[in-house]
Every structure is written in C-alpha cells, then in structure tokens.
Backbone as CSV, one residue per row, in Angstrom:
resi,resn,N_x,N_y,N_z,CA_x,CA_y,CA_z,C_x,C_y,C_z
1,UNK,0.950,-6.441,-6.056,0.795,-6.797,-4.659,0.116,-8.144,-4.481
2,UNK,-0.226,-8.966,-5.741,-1.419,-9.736,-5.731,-0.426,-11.129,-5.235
3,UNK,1.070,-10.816,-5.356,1.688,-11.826,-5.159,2.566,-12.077,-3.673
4,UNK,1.670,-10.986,-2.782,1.918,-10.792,-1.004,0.400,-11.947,-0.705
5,UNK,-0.571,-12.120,-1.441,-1.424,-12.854,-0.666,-2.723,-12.396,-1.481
6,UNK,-3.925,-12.417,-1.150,-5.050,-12.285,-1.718,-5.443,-11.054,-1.296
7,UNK,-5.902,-10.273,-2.209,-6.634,-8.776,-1.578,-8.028,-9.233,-1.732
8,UNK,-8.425,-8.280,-0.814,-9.297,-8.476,-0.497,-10.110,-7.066,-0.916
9,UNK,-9.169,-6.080,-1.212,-9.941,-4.465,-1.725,-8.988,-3.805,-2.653
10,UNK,-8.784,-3.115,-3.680,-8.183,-1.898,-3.440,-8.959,-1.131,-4.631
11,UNK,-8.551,-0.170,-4.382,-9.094,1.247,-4.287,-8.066,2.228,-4.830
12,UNK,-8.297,2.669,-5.918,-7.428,4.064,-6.778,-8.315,4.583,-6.755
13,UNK,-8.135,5.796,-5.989,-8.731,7.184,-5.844,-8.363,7.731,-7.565
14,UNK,-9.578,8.846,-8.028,-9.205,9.595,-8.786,-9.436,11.413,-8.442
15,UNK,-8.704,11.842,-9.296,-9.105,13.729,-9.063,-10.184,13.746,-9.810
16,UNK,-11.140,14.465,-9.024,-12.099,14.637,-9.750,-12.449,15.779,-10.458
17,UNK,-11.256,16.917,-11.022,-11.353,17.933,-11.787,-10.807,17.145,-13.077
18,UNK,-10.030,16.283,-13.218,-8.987,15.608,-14.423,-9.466,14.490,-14.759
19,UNK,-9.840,13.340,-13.651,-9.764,12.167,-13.891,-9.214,11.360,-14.154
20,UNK,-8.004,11.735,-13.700,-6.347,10.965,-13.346,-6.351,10.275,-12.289
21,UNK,-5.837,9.354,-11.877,-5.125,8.757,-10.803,-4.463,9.308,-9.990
22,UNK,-4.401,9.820,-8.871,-4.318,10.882,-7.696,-2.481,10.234,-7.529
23,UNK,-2.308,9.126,-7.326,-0.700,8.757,-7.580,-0.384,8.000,-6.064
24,UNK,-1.649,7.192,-5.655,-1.619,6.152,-4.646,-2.946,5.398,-4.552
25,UNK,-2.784,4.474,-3.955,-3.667,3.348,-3.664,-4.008,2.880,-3.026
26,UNK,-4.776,1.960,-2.211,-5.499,1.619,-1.365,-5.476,0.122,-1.745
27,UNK,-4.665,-1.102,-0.700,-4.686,-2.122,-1.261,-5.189,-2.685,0.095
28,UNK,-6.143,-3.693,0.310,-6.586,-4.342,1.521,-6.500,-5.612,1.189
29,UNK,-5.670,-6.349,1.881,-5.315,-8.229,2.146,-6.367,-8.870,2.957
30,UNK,-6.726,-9.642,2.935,-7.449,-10.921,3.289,-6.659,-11.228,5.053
31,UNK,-5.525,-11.338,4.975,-4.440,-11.775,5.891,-3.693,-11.188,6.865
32,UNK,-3.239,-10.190,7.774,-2.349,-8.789,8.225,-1.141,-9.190,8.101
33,UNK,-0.936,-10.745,8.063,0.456,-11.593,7.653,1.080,-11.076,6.252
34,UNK,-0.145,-10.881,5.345,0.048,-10.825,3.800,0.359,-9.166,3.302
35,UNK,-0.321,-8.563,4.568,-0.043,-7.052,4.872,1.450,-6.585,4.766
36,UNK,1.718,-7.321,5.655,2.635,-6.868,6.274,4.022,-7.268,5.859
37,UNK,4.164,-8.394,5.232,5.037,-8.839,4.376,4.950,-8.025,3.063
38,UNK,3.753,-7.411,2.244,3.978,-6.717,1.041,4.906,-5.223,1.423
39,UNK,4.180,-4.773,3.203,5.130,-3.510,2.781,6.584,-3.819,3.311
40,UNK,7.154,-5.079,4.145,8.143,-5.104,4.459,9.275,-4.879,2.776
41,UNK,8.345,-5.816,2.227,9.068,-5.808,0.654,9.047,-5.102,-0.364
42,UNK,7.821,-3.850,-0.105,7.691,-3.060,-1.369,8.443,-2.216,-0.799
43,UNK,8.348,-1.469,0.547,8.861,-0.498,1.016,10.232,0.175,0.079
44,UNK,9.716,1.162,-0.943,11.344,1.917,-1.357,11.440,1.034,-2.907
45,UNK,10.814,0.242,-3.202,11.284,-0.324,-4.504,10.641,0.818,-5.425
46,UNK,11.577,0.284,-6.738,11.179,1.526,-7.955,9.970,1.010,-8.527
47,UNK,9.111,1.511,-8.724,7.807,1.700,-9.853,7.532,2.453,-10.399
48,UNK,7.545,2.124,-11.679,7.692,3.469,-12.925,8.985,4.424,-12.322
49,UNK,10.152,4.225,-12.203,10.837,5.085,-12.230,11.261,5.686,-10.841
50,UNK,9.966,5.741,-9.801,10.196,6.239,-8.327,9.814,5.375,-7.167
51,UNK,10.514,5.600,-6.429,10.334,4.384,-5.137,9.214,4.724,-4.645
52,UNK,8.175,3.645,-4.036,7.268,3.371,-3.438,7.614,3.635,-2.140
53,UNK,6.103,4.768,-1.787,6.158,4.473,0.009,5.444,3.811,0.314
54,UNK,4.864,3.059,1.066,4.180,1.528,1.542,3.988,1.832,2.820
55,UNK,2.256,1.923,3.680,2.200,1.909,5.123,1.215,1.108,5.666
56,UNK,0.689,1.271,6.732,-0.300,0.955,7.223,-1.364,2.596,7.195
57,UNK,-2.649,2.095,6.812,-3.648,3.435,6.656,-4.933,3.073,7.002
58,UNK,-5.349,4.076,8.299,-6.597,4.046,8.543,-6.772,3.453,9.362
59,UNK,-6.217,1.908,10.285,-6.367,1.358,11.202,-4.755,1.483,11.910
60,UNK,-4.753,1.376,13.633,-3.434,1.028,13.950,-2.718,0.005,13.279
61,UNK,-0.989,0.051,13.078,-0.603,-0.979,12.691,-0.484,-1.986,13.943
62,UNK,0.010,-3.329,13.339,0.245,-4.205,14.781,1.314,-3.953,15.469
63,UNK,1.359,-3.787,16.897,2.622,-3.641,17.895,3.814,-3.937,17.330
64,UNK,4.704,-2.875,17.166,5.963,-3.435,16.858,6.200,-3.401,15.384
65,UNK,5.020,-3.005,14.685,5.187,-2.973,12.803,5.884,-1.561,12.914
66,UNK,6.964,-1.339,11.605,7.301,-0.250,11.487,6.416,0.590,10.736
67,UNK,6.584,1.714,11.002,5.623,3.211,10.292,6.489,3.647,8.929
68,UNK,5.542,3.907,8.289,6.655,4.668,7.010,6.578,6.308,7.329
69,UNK,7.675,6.794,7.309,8.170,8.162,7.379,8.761,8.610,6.557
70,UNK,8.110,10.009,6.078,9.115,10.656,4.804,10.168,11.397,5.821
C-alpha cells in the first residue's frame, strides 16, 4: 500500500489465543487522496491467492466514496 502514498499507521491485529495474524489490517495514509486511490485500486485484487476487500473503517467515508460490500 506504501505505493498509494505515505502511511501514516497500520496496524495487524493478532489472536490472542495463537498469535497469528487475524487475516486483516489497518492501514492509515497521511492524505484521504492517497486513501482513497489505494482502495479504488486494491479493491478485489489477488493476494496470496484471494482477493482483497478494501474499505473505509472507523470514520465516515467522503461523500460519494463507494462502500465495500460482501
């Protein structure tokens, strides 16, 4: 994602019975420009094998951004 713009956070949750990687992430941009262009473009691409869902989390998105829906 480092190549949508500069983060500014992210964050891999782990389980805390295993200590695995829960199987998502938490990426925060510097930019909502840089936001918003990573999920226009990650949205659905393969990683490791399965497509990425990509949203906005935790704050509204901006007017008019699309929502990801399973």
């Amino acid at each position: 994602f480092a190549d949508f713009g500069d983060i500014r956070n992210l964050h891999l949750p782990l389980d805390r019975r295993t200590g695995f990687v829960k199987g998502y992430s938490l990426v925060e941009f510097e930019e909502e420009q840089e936001a918003e262009r990573a999920i226009a473009e990650m949205q659905g691409k393969a990683f490791m094998g399965k497509p990425l869902g990509v949203a906005w989390a935790f704050v509204a998105p901006p007017k008019g951004a699309s929502k990801f829906r399973r």
